[in-house]
N, C-alpha and C positions, 0 to 999 in steps of 0.2 A: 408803303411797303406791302406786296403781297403777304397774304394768311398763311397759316399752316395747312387751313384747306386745299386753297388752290395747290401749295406747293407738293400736297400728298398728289392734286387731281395730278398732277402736271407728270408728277414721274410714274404714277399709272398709264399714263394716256402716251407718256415714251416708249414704255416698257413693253407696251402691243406694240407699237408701232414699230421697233426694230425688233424686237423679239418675238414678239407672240402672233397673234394675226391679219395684222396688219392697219387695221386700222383702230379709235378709239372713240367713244363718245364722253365730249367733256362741257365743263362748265365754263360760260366765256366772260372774264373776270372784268373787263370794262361795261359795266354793262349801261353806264351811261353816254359812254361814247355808242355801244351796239344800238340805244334805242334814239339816239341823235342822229344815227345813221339810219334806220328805216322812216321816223321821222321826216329826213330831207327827201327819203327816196318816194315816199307818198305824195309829196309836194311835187318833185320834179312830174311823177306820172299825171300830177293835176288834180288831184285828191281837196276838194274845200278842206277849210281849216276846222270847223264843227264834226267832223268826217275823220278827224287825221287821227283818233285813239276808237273810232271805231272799227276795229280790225276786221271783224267777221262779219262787219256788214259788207264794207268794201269786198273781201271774199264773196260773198252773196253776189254782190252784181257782176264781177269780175267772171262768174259760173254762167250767167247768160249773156256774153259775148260770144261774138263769134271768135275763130282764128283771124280772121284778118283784121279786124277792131282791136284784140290783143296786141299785135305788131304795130299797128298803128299808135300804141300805147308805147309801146318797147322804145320805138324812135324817139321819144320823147327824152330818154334816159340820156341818151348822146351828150345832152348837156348837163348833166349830172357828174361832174370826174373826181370827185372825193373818195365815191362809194370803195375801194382800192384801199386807200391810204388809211380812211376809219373804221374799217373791218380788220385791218393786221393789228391796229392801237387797239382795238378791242381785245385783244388775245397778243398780249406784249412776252409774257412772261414765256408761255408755253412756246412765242413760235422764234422767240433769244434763245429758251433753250437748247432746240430743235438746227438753228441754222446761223443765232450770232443776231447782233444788232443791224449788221450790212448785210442787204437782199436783194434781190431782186425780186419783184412782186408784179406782178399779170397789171399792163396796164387798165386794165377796166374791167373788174370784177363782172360776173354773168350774173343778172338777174333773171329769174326762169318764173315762167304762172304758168301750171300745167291746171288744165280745164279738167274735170272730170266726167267719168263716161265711158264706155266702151265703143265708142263711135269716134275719140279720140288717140291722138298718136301715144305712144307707149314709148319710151327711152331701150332703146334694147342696150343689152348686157354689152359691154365697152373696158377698155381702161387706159389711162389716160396715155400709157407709153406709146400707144399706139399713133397719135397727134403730134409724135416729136418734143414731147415735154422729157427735161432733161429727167432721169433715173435718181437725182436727187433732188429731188421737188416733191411737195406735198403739196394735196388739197386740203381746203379746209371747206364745210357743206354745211348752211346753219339754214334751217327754217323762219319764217318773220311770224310765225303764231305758235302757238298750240300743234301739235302735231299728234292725230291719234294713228293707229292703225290700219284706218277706211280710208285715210287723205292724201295717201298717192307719194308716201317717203319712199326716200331709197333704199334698196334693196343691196347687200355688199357680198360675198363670196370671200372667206378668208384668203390667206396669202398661199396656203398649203394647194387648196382646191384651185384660186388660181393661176398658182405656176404651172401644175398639172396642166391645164385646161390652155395655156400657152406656150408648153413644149408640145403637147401633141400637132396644135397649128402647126410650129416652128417645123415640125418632122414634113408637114405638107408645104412647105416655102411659103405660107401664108401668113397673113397679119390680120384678125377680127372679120374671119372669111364665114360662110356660110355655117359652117361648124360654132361657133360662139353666136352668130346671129338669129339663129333658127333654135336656139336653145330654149327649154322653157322651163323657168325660175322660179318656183313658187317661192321662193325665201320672202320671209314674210318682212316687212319695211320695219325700223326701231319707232318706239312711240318716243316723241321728244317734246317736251316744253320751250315754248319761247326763250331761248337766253340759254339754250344748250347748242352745243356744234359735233359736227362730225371730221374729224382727220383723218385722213389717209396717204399712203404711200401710191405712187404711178403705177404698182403691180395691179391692183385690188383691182377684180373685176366687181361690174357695177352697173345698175338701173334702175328704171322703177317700170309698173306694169299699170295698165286701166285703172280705176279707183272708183269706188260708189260713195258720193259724199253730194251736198248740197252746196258745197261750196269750193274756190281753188285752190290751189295748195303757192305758195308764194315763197320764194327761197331765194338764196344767194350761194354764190361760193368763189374761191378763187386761189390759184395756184402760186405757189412761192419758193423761193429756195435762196442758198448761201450765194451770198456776192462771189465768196472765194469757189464757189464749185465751176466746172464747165459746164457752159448749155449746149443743147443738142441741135435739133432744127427750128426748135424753137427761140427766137433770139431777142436783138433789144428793140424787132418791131413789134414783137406781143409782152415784150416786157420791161420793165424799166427799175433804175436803181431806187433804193427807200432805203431810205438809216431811222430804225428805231432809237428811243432815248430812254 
């Protein structure tokens, strides 16, 4: 049975999220299944097994690759198809609450290693509505380490600032046009520990910027919503059904 912890995080981390601004930073309560899950995912990218609990070293070399040795890396993942299924079990409780035991869940979770560096691409300010993800779907955004404020997290825009910022588009018949792209965001990234996550609603606009750090920043995320809801243009080729237990 879930704690009283989780259960207090759980109806905080609802309470932004349809109420307050939009998104929430929580605690992810399987965390044996979460570290079973980055675990496989070291392996699949080819990680030795003397290697597979040293986190920050693996970051360490992951920082002198280049971009195209990263992708080369990414391909590797293809045959990885768990990563999906053991990230929602990770986070059972919050995301039953949220949307029921029947989902529909992103067939293949994105894993992302952004490089650091100011010679490096930057994620500009985005949100996810914009992709055709249905208006009732949530992300969820977990980092695979430590995460301080030099390492290249994302950066979010509450719900207030980003409606604003997607009526005015809306008045120029645009969708994430030059006006949100050319924007410039200092909002400073959340510092997070291993074994915390980030939720959000489709509104939340959202990035990350250049990063000065010695090492790369390694994360996951992946989008989800009610069986019973409608999807948008997004459908059952990017998505697929999962019944939680």
């Amino acid at each position: 049975m879930i704690n009283n912890n989780f259960k207090v995080a759980n109806s905080k981390a609802i309470k932004e999220l349809k109420n307050g601004c939009g998104y929430a930073v929580f605690s992810i309560e399987r965390m044996d299944i979460f570290k079973k899950l980055r675990k496989n995912l070291f392996q699949a990218l080819g990680v030795k097994k003397n290697m597979l609990d040293k986190v920050e070293d693996y970051r360490k070399y992951l920082s002198n690759l280049s971009n195209a040795e990263i992708n080369k890396l990414m391909i590797r993942l293809l045959s990885y198809n768990e990563i999906s299924e053991m990230f929602v079990k990770s986070c059972p409780t919050l995301i039953k609450n949220l949307c029921g035991k029947k989902l529909f869940i992103q067939r293949r979770a994105h894993t992302t290693v952004k490089l650091p560096g100011k010679q490096q691409l930057k994620t500009l300010p985005h949100y996810e509505m914009m992709s055709g993800i249905s208006p009732f779907s949530y992300v969820i955004w977990a980092p695979l380490h430590d995460l301080d404020n030099d390492d290249g997290g994302i950066y979010y825009l509450d719900k207030k600032r980003s409606l604003k910022i997607m009526k005015e588009e809306h008045k120029e018949g645009i969708v994430n046009g030059p006006k949100i792209l050319n924007m410039k965001i200092n909002e400073k990234p959340a510092s997070m520990q291993f074994g915390q996550a980030i939720i959000f609603n489709p509104f939340i606009m959202h990035g990350n910027n250049n990063f000065n750090s010695d090492l790369a920043r390694l994360a996951i995320n992946i989008r989800f919503q009610s069986y019973n809801k409608p999807l948008l243009q997004k459908n059952t080729e990017y998505l697929k059904y999962f019944e939680l237990h």
